[in-house]
N, C-alpha and C positions, 0 to 999 in steps of 0.2 A: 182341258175338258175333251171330250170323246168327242166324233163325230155324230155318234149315234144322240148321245145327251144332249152336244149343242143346238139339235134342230128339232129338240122338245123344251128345250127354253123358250120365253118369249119378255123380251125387254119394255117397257112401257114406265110413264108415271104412273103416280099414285094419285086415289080420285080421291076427295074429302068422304067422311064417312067411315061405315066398315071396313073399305078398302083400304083405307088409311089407317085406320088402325090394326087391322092385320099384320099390314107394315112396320106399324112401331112397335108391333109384339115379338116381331124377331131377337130372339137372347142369341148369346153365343158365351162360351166359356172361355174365352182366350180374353189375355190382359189388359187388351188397347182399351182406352177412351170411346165408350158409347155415348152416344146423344141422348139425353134421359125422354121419353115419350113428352112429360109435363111440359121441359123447358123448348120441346118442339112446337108447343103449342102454344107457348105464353110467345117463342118469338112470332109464329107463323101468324100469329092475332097482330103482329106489327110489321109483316110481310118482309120477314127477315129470311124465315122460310115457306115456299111454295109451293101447290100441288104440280107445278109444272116445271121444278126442280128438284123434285122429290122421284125417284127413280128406282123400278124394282126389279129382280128377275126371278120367274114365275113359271115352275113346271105345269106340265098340261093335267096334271092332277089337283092345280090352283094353290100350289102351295109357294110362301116365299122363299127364294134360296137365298137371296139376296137382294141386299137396296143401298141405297148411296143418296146422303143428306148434304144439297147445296145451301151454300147462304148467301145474301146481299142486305145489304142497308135498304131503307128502309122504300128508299126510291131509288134504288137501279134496276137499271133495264134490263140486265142479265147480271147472271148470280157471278161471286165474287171468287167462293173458293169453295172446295170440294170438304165439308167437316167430317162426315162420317161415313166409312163402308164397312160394312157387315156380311157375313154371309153364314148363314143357317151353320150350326154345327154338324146338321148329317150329311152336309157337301164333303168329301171324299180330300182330303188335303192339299192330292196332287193336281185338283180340280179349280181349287179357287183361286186361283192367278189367273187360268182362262174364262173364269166365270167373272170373276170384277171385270176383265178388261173389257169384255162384251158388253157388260155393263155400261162402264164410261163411255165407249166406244160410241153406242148407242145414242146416250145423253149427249157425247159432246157434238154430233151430227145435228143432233135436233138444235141445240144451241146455236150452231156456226149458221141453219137455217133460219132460225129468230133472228140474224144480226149478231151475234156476239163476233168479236174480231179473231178470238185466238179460244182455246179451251180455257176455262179458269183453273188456276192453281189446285192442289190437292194437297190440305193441309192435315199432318198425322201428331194431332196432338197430345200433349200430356204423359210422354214417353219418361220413368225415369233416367236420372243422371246413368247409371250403372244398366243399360237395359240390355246391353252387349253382355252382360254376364249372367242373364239369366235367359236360357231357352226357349220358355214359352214365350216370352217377348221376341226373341231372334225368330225364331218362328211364325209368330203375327206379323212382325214386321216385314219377312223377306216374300211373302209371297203377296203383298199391299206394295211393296217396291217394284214387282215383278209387274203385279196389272200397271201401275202408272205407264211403267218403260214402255210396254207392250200398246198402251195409251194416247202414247204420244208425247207422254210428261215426262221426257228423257234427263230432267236438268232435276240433279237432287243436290240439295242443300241443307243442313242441320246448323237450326241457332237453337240459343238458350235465350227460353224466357226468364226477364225478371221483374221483381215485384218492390214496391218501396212502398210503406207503412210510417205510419208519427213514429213510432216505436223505434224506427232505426235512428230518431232523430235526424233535426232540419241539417244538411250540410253550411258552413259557413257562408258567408257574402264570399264573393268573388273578390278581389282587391287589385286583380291587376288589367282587368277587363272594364270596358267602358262597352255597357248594352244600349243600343237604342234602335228604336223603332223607324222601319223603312215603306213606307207604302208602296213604292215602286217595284213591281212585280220582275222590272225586267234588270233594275239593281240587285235584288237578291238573287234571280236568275244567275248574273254573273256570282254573284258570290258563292252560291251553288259549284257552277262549273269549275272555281278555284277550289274549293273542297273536297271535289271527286278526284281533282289530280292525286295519284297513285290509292287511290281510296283499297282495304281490302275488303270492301263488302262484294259475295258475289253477283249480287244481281248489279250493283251497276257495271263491275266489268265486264258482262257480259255484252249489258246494253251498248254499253261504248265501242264493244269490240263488231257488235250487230250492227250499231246506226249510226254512230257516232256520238261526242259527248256533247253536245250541244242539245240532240236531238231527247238522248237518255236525261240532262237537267231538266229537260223543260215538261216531259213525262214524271219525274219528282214533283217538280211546281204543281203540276197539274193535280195529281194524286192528292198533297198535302192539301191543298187548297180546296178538293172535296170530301177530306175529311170532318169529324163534329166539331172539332177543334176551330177556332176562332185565327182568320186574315189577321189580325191586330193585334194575335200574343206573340207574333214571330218580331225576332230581333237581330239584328246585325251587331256583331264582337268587335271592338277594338281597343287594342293597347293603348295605352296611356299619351303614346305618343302622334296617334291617333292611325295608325296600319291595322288594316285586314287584319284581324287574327282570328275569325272565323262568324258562324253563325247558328244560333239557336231557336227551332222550331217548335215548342210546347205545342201537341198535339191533344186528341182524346180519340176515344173508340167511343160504339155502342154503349160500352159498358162500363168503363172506366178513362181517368185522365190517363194520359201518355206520353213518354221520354218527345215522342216523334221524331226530328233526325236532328243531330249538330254534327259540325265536321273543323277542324282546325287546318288553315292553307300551308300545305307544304312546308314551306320555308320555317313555321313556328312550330313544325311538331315535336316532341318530346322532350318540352319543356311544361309538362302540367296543364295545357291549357283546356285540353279536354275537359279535365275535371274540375275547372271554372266554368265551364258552359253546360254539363250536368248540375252540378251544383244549381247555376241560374235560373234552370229548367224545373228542378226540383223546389225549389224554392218559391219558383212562382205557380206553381201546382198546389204545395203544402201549405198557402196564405190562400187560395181560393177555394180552402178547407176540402181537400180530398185525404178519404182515407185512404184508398193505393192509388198506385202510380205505376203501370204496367211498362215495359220494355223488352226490345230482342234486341240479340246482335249475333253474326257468325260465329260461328266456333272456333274458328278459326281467327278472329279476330279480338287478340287477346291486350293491347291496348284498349280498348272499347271496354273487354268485358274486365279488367282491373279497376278502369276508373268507375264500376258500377258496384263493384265491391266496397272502394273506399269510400261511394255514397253511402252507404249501408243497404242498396240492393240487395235482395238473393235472388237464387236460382230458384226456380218453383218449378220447371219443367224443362222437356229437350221437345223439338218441333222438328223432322222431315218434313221439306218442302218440297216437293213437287211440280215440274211444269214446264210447259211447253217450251222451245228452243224461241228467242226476240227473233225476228225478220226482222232483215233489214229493211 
């Protein structure tokens, strides 16, 4: 963005009202995933979304250039992750990577002033499979790459979401697994930390490589544990002979039940047991009559996303992840 343009911007939330709806009247013709106005308002009535994470940039002729849709549950105290940024289609192409980043820039200041520890995530989703072969998507996406970086949100990561339905059918019982239920927060702890050994997801190696793995399991713990998802569906794995052979967390979102995390301990991987502790997960989701069952995993992480296949998963979408570098 010009110098002369950036200092006829002016950054600010959005107020309830016509200002707010101003806001959610900004279209754009580019491909990405927009936050529909209606679904902003059935969440914001459940304070999923709020006027003082809701974020706009506003030339001095009052018009929107730009806004950026935060979200949290229902009770957090600062917003979780970054859903939608937009910017007017008469902003100038080579404009709007400095014009989001100003944007967030803005917001995540205000934030780190409310208390929030670190920026939240910015999550780009809904991208499809093949979005690298088609342009206008290379194009939405590199300069939304661009403000993050510029942002702060230097750590990019791409998973695939997936989805399970009755349709795919129930996956089998597990047969060589023995599940049972662990109250002890600081047993599954450990069993956590034995899972992460050599784990390829990348947020935890980062964290481990940031703070150590102790510190990074017990930020898991914590996370799962303030999820919608139930203390009392999570279960510890063991073989028949009664060894660690890993552990299964049935999660849920807002909106749907969820995989939430399993992990198989070193020693027993790539002998199938993965896909005994999916299977588990899955099973004890599709008995508590859900109709999907939502899941991510890296892209990179092709152990994970095989045994999601063979549940009868698919792919429904790709997800850039966005965000700030772990301190140690």
């Amino acid at each position: 963005m010009s110098p002369d343009a950036a200092q006829t911007v002016r950054f600010r939330t959005a107020t309830t009202g016509p200002d707010l709806d101003q806001a959610l009247a900004l279209t754009s013709a580019e491909p990405v995933w927009r936050l529909p106005a209606d679904r902003y308002r059935a969440e914001a009535a459940q304070r999923q979304y709020r006027p003082e994470w809701t974020w706009v940039a506003q030339d001095r002729d009052g018009r929107i250039l730009a806004r950026a849709l935060w979200w949290g549950q229902h009770d957090s105290t600062h917003p979780l992750a970054l859903d939608c940024l937009t910017t007017a289609d008469e902003v100038p192409a080579a404009d709007r990577a400095a014009l989001a980043a100003g944007l967030l820039d803005a917001a995540h200041y205000a934030f780190g002033e409310a208390g929030a520890p670190q920026p939240p995530l910015y999550n780009l989703m809904r991208l499809p499979g093949g979005w690298r072969d088609d342009s206008a998507y290379v194009t939405a996406v590199t300069w939304r790459q661009e403000a993050a970086r510029r942002a702060g949100l230097t750590v990019e990561v791409e998973r695939l979401q997936y989805e399970w339905t009755p349709q795919a059918g129930v996956p089998e019982q597990p047969e060589r697994l023995v599940f049972t239920a662990e109250p002890d927060d600081e047993v599954f702890l450990a069993a956590m930390l034995r899972v992460a050994e050599g784990s390829l997801d990348a947020h935890t190696r980062e964290g481990e490589a940031a703070q150590g793995a102790e510190a990074t399991a017990r930020e898991a713990l914590a996370f799962y544990l303030d999820r919608p998802g139930k203390r009392e569906w999570w279960r510890l794995a063991h073989t028949r002979d009664g060894a660690l052979a890993g552990l299964a967390i049935p999660s849920a979102t807002p909106y749907h039940r969820n995989v939430g995390y399993l992990g198989v301990v070193p020693e027993l991987r790539g002998h199938g047991y993965v896909t005994e502790l999916l299977a588990a997960i899955t099973r004890f989701h599709a008995a508590a009559g859900a109709e999907v069952i939502t899941a991510t995993t890296d892209l990179g992480n092709r152990p994970m996303a095989k045994a999601f296949e063979l549940a009868g998963y698919r792919t429904t979408e790709v997800r850039l992840i966005f965000s700030a570098p772990i301190q140690g």
